[in-house]
N, C-alpha and C positions, 0 to 999 in steps of 0.2 A: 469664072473669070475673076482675078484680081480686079478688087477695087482701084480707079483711078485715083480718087481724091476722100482721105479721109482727115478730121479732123478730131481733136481729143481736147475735150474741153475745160479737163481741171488736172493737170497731171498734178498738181503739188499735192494734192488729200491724199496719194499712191507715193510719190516717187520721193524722198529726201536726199537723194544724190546715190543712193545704193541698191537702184534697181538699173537689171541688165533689161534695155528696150527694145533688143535686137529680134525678139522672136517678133513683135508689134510688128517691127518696123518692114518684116519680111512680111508680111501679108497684104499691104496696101502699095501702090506705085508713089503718091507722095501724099505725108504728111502736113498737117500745118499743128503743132501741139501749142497749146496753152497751159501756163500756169495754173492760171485760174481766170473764170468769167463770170464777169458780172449779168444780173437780167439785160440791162441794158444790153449788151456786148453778142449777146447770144445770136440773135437773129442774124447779123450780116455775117458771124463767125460761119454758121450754116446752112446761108441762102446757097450754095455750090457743092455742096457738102453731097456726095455717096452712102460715105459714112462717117458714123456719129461715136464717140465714145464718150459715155459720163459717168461721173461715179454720182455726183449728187448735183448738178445743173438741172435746175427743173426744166423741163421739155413738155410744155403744154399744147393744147391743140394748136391754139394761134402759130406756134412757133414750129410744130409739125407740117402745118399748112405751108407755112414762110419758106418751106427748103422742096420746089417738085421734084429734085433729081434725089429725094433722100431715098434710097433702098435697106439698110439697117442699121439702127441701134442697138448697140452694145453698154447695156447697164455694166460698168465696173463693178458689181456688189451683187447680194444676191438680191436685198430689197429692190424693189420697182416704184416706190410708189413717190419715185420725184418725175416719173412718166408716166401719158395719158394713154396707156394702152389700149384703152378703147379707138380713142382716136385713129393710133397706128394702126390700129387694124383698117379702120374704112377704108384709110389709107394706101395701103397693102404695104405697109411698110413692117417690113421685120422688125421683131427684137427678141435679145438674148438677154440672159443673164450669166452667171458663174454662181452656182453652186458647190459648199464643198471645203472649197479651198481657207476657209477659215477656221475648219474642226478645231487643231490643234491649240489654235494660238486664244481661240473664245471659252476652251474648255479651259484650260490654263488658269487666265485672267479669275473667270469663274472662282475657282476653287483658292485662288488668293485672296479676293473679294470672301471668300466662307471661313479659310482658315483666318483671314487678320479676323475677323470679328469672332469666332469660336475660340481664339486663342487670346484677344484682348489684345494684340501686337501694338496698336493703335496709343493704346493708354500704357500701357507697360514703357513702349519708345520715351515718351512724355513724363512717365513719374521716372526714368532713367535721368533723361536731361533736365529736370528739376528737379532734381538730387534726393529722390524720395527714397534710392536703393543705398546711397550714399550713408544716410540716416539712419538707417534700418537697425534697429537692435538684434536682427536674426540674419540668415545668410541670402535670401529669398524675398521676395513680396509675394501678399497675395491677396492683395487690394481687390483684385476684379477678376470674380470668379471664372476660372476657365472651361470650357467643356469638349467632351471631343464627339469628332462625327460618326463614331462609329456607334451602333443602334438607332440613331438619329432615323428620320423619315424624311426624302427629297421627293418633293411633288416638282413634277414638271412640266411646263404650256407650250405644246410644239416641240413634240415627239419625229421630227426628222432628224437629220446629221447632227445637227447640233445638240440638239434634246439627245441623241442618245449614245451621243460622246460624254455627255455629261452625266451619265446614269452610268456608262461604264464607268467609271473615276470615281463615280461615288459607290458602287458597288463592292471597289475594292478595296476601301475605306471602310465599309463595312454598314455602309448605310440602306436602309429598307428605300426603293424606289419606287413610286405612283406615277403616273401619267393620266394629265387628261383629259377627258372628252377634247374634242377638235371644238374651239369654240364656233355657234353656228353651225355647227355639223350633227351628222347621226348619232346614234351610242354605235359605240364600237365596242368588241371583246378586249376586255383586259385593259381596259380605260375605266378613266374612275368620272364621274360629271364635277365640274369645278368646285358647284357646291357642297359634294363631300369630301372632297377632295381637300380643301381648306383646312379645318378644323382638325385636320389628322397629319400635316405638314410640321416640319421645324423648320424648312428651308424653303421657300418656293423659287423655282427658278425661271425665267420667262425665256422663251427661244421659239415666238410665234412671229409669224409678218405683222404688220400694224396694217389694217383693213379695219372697214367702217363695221364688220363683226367686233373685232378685237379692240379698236378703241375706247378709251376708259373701262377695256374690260374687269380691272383691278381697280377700282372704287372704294368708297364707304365702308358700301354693303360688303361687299369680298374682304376686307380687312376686317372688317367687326368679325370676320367668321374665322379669322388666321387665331393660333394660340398666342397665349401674349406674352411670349419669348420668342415669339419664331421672328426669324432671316427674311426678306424678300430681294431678290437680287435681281434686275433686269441689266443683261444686255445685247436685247434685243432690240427696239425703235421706243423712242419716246412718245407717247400719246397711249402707248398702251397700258402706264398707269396714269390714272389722275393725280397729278400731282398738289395741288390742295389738299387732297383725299391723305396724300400719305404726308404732309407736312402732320396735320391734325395729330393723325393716329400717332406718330410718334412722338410728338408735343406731351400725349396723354399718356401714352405708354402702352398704348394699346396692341400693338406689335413691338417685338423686342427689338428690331433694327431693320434695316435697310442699306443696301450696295448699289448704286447705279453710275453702268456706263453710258448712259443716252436721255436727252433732255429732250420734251415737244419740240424745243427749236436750238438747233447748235450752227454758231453759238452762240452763247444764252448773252448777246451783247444788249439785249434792253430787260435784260436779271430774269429771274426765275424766282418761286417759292424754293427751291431747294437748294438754293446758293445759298447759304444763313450759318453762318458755323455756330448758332446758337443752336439748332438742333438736336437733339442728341441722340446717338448711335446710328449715325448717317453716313457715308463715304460715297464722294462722286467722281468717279474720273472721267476725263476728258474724250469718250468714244476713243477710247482707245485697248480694248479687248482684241483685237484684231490685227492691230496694226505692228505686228514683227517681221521684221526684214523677210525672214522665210515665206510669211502668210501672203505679204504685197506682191513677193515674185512672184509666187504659184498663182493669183490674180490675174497679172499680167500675159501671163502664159494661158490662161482660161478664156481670156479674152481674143488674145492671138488662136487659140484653137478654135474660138466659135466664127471667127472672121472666114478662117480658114477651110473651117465645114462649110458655110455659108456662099461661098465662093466656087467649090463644087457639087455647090445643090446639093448638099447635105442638113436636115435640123441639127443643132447642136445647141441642145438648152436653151430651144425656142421659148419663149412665153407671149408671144403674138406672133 
């Protein structure tokens, strides 16, 4: 049966005026949408609430408690962990996620986060508009050396859609690909364990969930073991590097650079270590690996299908 009453509690982190709402809207009898909600705001937004849509409003036990007629949440993303899914479950309260629908646009991102720093784009733009080409007694610069990825070595953490979107791409680029071990997991065939894994990388790329396994899984100790020219590029959840850890190393040189789309906390409005443009060979962008018109619709539509399943007693990307 169609949900009576659902409510969607951050459309602006999805929607910028270019997303079709209509498959949404066709699954529930009436909406109530929000921009966005604050802590505060959250609990009376889903004291009445059926159902729940978030992409990143944390939903805690308290606030699971707060709503008795809640029957499912619908994470917008594929992460979980702004929900207490333990809780849902005592609960009996569903939830889904969407997987998937970000392949495209994370592998993408990726690989322009690889090529500007393998190509030096960064500094080349820069001695352009400070007139260093201007100057030049020859027809070229070649200030900062460039390298390309093919022979290169890409290790990669979280070997699902994402992880192996990004292993096809670099494969055809011509790069040797690693994956490996599941951190906290068994050995598996054809996984390599992080710790060798390291030392034999030029690129590492992150594409795990952030769990109390994976947290500061990339530390100190894990970069003192990266070569010290290599890439690390996460855009996967912040918390999954320690970020102190990689201020340092790159301070010292000790890794050759670093790319991230994702901070412990976004957004970083009381600062971060990694906001510093005194760093060097560091590039942050705003979480925004994902967010292309195409990627948010297919989202959208993920979400309308799990409602949908859900509706006739169907799983559809249950995770509680």
């Amino acid at each position: 049966m169609k949900p009576t009453r659902g409510v969607l509690l951050d459309l602006a982190t999805i929607d910028r005026g270019d997303i079709d709402l209509s498959s949404l809207r066709a699954v529930c009898e009436r909406w109530e949408i929000h921009e966005r909600t604050s802590p505060d705001e959250t609990a009376a937004r889903i004291a009445d609430a059926e159902l729940v849509v978030s992409n990143k409003v944390v939903l805690d036990r308290a606030l699971l408690e707060s709503a008795p007629g809640l029957k499912l949440v619908c994470v917008a993303a594929t992460g979980t962990n702004n929900l207490d899914l333990e809780a849902a479950r005592e609960l009996g309260i569903a939830v889904t996620n969407v997987t998937g629908y970000a392949t495209p646009a994370v592998v993408q991102h990726v690989f322009a986060l690889m090529l500007a720093h393998a190509t030096r784009l960064f500094e080349y733009r820069q001695a352009v508009l400070d007139g260093a080409w201007a100057r030049s007694d020859q027809f070229c610069l070649l200030d900062y050396p460039i390298r390309e990825l093919a022979g290169r070595t890409l290790g990669i953490v979280g070997f699902g859609e994402l992880g192996r979107g990004v292993a096809k791409v670099a494969q055809a680029f011509g790069m040797r690909v690693l994956a490996a071990e599941r951190p906290g997991g068994p050995a598996q065939p054809g996984r390599v364990p992080l710790a060798e894994l390291l030392p034999q990388v030029d690129v590492l790329s992150l594409h795990c969930p952030l769990t109390e396994t994976t947290r500061n899984l990339i530390g100190a100790q894990e970069l003192s073991l990266m070569k010290q020219d290599a890439l690390l590029i996460n855009t996967a959840r912040g918390g999954i590097v320690d970020e102190p850890a990689l201020v340092d190393a790159l301070r010292r040189g000790l890794i050759g650079g670093a790319a991230m789309d994702v901070l412990t906390a976004e957004p970083p409005r009381d600062g971060n270590p990694l906001i510093d443009p005194s760093i060097p060979n560091l590039t942050v962008t705003p979480h925004t690996a994902w967010a292309s018109q195409e990627c948010r619709q297919r989202l959208v539509g993920g979400v309308a299908e799990n409602i949908r399943a859900f509706a006739g007693g169907r799983a559809c990307n249950r995770v509680a």
